[in-house]
C-alpha positions in Angstrom: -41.7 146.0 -35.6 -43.6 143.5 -37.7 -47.1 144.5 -38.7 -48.7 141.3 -37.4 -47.1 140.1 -34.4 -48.6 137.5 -32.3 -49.6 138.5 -28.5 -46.5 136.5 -27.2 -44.1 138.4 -29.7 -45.3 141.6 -28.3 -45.2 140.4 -25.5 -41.0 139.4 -25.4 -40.9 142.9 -27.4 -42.3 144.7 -24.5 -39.7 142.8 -21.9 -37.0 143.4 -23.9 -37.0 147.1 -24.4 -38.4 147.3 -20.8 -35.0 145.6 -19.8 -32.8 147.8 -22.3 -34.5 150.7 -20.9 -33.6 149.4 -17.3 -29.9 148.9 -18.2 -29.9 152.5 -19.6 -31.2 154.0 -16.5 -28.9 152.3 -14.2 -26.0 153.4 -16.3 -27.2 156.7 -16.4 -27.8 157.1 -12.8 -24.7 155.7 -12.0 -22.8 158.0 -14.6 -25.0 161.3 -12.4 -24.1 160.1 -9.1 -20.5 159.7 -10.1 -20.9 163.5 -12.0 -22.6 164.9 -9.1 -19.2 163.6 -6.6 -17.4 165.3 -8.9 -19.1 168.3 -8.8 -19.1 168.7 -5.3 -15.3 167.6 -5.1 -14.2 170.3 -7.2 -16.2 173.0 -5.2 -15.4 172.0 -2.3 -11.5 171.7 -2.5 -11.7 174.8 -5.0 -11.8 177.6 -1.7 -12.4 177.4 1.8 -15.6 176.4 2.9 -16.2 179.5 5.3 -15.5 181.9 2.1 -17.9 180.3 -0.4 -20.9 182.5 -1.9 -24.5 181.9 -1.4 -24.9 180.6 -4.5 -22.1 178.0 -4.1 -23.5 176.8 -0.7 -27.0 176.0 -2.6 -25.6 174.9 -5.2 -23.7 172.2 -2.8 -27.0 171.6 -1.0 -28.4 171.2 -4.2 -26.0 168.5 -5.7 -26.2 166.9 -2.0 -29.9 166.7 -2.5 -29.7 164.9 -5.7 -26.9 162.9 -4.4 -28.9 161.1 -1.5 -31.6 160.6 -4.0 -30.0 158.7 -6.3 -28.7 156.2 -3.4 -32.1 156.0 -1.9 -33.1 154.3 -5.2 -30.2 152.3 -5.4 -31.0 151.5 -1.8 -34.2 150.1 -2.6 -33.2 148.4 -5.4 -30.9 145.8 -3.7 -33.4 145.7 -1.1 -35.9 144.8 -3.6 -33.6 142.3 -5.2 -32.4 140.6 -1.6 -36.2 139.9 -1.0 -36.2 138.2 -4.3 -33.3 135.9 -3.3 -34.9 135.0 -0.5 -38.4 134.2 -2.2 -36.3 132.3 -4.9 -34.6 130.4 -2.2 -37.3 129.5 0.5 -37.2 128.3 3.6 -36.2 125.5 5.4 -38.7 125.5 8.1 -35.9 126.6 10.6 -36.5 128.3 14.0 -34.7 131.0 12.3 -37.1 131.4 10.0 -40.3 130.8 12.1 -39.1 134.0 14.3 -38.7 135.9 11.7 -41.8 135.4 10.6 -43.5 136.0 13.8 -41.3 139.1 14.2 -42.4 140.5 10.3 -46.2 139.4 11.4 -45.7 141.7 14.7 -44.2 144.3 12.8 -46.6 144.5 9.9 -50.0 144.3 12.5 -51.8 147.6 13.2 -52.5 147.3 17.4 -53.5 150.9 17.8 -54.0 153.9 15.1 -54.9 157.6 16.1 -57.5 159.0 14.5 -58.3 162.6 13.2 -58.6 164.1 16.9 -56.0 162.9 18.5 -57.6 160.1 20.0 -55.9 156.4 20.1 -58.7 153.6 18.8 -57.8 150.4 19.6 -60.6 147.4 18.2 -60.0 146.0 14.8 -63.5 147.6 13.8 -62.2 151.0 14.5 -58.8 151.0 13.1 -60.6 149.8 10.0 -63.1 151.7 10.2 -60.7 154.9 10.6 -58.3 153.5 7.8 -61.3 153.6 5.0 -62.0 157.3 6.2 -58.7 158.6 5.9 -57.7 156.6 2.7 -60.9 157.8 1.2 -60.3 161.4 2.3 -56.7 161.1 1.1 -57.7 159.6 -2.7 -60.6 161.3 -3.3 -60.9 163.4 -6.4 -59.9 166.6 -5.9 -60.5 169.4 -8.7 -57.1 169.6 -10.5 -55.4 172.5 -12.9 -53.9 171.6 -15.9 -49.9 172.5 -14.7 -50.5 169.8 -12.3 -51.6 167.5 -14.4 -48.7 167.9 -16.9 -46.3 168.0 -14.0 -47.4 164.4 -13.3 -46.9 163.7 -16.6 -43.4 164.9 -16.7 -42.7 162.8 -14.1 -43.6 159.5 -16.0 -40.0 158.1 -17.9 -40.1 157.6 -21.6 -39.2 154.1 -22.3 -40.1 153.6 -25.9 -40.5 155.7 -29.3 -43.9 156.8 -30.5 -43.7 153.8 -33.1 -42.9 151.3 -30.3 -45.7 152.3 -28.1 -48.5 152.4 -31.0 -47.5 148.9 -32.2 -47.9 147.8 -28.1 -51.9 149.2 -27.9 -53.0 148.1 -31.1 -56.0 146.0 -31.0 -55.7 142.2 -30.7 -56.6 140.0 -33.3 -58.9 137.0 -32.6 -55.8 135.0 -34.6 -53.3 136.2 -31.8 -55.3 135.3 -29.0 -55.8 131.8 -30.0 -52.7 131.3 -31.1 -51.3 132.3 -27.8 -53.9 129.8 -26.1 -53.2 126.8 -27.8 -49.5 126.7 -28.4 
């Protein structure tokens, strides 16, 4: 990367290797999900299911487990790309499209919400009052160990090379912000 890159180059840098990393993933996934059928193929037809050990049954739980997984995500990938078609494309102002609507605003409203007892409350000032509680019991900070904290962090994909990453949170010069402004 160039020493003195402008906000915008960075910028385009950062997409870029955010889409190469995103091309990777999908290949890999793809590449474990057909590994995992494999896997389970071969243990499968290798012995009769009753006779199988244990071991082999987890093991096919297991590679079952990571199986649905991997096309949940896939899942909600095409659903997430099927909503963007249909931003992209709009509507017409159809009937169609006014039901569905209606239906998604129907759908997507809170009438009732039980709260901590057991008890149904039912006024908007309640069911807000009761989603604040809960939310802020949920999220509130809760004294933490360090193996949790670097569990999280195991979680978290590496997308770019230490050198990558520096270049991203280096300061920005005043140069590179007005140049970015009045282009």
């Amino acid at each position: 990367m160039a020493p003195f890159m402008t906000f915008r180059e960075k910028i385009q840098s950062l997409r870029s290797v955010a889409k190469d990393w995103q091309i990777r993933k999908k290949r890999k996934d793809k590449q474990e999900l057909k590994d995992i059928q494999n896997d389970l193929d071969i243990l499968i037809n290798s012995a009769d299911l009753d006779s199988l050990s244990l071991e082999q049954k987890g093991l096919i739980r297991n590679l079952e487990k990571k199986k649905q997984l991997l096309l949940l995500k896939e899942e909600a990938s095409w659903r997430l790309k099927s909503r963007a078609i249909w931003l992209k494309e709009g509507d017409r102002n159809t009937k169609f499209f006014h039901n569905y609507a209606n239906a998604r605003r129907g759908k997507n409203s809170i009438w009732r919400i039980e709260d901590g007892k057991g008890d149904f409350l039912y006024s908007q000032q309640e069911i807000s009052a009761e989603a604040t509680r809960f939310f802020h019991n949920q999220y509130r900070r809760q004294e933490s160990n360090i193996s949790d904290v670097l569990w999280a962090v195991e979680l978290v994909p590496e997308m770019f090379d230490e050198a990558t990453n520096e270049s991203f949170f280096k300061p920005i010069s005043e140069e590179e912000l007005l140049s970015v402004f009045f282009v």
